[in-house]
PyMOL commands that place a pseudoatom at each C-alpha (Angstrom):
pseudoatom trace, name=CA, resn=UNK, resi=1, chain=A, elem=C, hetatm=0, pos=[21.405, -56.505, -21.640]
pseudoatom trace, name=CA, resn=UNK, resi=2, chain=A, elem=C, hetatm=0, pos=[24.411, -58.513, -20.043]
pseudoatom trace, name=CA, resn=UNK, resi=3, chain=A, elem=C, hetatm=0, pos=[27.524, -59.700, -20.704]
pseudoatom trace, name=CA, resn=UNK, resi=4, chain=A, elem=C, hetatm=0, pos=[27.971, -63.468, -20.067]
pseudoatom trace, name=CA, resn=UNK, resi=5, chain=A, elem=C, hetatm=0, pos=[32.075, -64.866, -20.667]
pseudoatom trace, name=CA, resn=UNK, resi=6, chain=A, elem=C, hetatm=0, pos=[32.377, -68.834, -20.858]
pseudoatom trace, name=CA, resn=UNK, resi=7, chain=A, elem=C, hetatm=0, pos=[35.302, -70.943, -20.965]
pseudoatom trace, name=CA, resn=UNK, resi=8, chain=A, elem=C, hetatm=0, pos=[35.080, -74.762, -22.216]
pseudoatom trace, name=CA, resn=UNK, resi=9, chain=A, elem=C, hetatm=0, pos=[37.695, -76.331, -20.015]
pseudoatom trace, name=CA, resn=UNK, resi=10, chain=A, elem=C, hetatm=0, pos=[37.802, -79.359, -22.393]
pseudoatom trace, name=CA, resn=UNK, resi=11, chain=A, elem=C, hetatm=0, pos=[38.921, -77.317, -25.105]
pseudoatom trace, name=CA, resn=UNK, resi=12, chain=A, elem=C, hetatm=0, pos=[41.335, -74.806, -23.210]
pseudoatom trace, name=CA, resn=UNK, resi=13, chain=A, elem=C, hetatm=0, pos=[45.127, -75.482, -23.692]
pseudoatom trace, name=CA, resn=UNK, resi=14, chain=A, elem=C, hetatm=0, pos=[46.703, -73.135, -21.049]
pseudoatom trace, name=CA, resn=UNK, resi=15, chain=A, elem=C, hetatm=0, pos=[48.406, -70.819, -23.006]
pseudoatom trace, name=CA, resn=UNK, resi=16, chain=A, elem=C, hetatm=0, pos=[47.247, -67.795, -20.995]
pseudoatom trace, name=CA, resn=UNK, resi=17, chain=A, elem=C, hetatm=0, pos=[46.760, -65.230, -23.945]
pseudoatom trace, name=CA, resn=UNK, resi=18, chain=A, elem=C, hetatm=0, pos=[42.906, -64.471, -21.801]
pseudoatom trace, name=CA, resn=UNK, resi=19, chain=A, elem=C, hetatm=0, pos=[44.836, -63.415, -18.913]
pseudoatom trace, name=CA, resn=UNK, resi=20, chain=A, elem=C, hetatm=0, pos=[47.473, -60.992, -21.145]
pseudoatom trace, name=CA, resn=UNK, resi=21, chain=A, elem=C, hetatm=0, pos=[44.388, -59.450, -22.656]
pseudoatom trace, name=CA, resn=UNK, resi=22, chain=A, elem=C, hetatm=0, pos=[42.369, -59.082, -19.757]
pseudoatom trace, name=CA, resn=UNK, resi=23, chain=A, elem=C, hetatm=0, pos=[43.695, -60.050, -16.191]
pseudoatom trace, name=CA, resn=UNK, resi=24, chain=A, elem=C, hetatm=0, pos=[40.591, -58.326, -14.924]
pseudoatom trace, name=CA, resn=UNK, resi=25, chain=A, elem=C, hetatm=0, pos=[38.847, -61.417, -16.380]
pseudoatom trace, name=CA, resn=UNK, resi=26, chain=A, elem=C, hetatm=0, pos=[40.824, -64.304, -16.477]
pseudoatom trace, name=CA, resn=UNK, resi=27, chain=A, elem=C, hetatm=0, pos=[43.335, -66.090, -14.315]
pseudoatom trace, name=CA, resn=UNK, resi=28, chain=A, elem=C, hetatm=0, pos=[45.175, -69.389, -14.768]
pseudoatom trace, name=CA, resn=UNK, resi=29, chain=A, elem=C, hetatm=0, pos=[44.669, -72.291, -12.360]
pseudoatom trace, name=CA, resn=UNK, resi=30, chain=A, elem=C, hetatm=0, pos=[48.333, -73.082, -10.855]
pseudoatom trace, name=CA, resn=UNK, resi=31, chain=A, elem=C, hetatm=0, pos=[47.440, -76.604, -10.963]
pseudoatom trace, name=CA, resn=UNK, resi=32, chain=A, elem=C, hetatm=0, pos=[45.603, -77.533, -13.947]
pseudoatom trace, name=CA, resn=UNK, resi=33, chain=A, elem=C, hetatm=0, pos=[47.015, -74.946, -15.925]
pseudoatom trace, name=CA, resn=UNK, resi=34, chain=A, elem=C, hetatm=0, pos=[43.867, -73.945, -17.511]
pseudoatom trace, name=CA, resn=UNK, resi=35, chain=A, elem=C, hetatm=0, pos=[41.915, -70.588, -18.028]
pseudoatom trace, name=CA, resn=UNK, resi=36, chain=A, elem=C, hetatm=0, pos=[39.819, -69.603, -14.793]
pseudoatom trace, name=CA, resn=UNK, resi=37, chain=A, elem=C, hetatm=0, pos=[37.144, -67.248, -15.202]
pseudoatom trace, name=CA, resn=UNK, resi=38, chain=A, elem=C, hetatm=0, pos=[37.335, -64.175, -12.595]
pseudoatom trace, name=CA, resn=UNK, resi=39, chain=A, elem=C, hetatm=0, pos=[33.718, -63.034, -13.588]
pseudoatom trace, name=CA, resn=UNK, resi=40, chain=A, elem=C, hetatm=0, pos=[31.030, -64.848, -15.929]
pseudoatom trace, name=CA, resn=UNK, resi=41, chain=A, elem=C, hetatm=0, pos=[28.922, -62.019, -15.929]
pseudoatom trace, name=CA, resn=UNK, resi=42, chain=A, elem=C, hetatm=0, pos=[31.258, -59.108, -16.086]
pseudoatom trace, name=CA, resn=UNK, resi=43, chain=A, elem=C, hetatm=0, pos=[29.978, -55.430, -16.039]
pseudoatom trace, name=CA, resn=UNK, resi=44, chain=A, elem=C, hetatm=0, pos=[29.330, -54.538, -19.841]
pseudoatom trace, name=CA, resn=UNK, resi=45, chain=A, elem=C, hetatm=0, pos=[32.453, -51.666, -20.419]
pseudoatom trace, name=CA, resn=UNK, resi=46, chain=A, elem=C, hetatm=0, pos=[34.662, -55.054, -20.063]
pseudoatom trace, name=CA, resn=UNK, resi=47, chain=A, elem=C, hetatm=0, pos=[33.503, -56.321, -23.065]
pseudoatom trace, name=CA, resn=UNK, resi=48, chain=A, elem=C, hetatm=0, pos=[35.812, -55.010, -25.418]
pseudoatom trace, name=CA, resn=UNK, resi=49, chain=A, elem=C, hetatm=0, pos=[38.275, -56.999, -23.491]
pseudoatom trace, name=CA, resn=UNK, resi=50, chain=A, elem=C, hetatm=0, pos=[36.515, -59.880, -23.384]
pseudoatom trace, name=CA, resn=UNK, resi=51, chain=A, elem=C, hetatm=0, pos=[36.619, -59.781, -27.129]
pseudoatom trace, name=CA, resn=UNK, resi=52, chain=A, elem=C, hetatm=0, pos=[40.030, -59.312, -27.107]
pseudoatom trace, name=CA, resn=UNK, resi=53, chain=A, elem=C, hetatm=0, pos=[40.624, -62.304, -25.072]
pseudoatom trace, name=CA, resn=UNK, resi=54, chain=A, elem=C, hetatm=0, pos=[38.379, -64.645, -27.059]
pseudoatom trace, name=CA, resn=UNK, resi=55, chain=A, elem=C, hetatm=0, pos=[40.278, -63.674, -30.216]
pseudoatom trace, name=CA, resn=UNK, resi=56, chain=A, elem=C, hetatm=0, pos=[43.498, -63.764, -28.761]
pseudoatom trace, name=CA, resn=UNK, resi=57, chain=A, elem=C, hetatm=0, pos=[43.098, -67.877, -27.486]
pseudoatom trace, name=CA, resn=UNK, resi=58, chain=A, elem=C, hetatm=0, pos=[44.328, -69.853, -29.971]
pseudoatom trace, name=CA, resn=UNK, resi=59, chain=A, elem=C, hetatm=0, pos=[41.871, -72.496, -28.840]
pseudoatom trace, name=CA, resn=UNK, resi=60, chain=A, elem=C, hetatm=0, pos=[38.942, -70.664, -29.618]
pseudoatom trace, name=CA, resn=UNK, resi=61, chain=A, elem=C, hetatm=0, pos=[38.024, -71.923, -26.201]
pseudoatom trace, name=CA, resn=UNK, resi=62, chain=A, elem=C, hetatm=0, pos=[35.998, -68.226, -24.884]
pseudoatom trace, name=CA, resn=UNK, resi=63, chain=A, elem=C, hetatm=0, pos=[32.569, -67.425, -25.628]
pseudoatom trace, name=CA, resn=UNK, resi=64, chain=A, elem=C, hetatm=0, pos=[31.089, -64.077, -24.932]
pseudoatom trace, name=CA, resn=UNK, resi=65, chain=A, elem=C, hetatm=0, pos=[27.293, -63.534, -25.255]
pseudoatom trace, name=CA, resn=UNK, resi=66, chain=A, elem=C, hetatm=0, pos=[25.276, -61.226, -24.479]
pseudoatom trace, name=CA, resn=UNK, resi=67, chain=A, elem=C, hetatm=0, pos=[23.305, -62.559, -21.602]
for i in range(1, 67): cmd.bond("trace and resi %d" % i, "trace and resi %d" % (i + 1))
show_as sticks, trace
zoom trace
């Protein structure tokens, strides 16, 4: 089973808390100033920080599924 990460763009704010909990994952666009996904389907020991980084935005704008 997969991991799949999603980020609604609508709903993200820019506050980067994704990319303090996992850089590895996340990035912020330097013109938008919203989240950009590094991987959608990241290998599954990233998960945990995926987690983290889905609890962390204050938008509640990262989903993480199992794919």
């Amino acid at each position: 089973m997969g991991l799949k990460v999603r980020v609604d763009l609508a709903a993200c704010q820019g506050y980067a808390c994704c990319m303090m909990e996992a850089p590895e994952l996340f990035d912020v666009d330097d013109h938008s100033g919203k989240a950009v996904l590094l991987s959608g389907n990241p290998p599954d020991d990233q998960r945990s920080r995926a987690l983290d980084a889905a609890r962390a935005c204050p938008a509640h704008a990262i989903a993480v599924e199992n794919d």
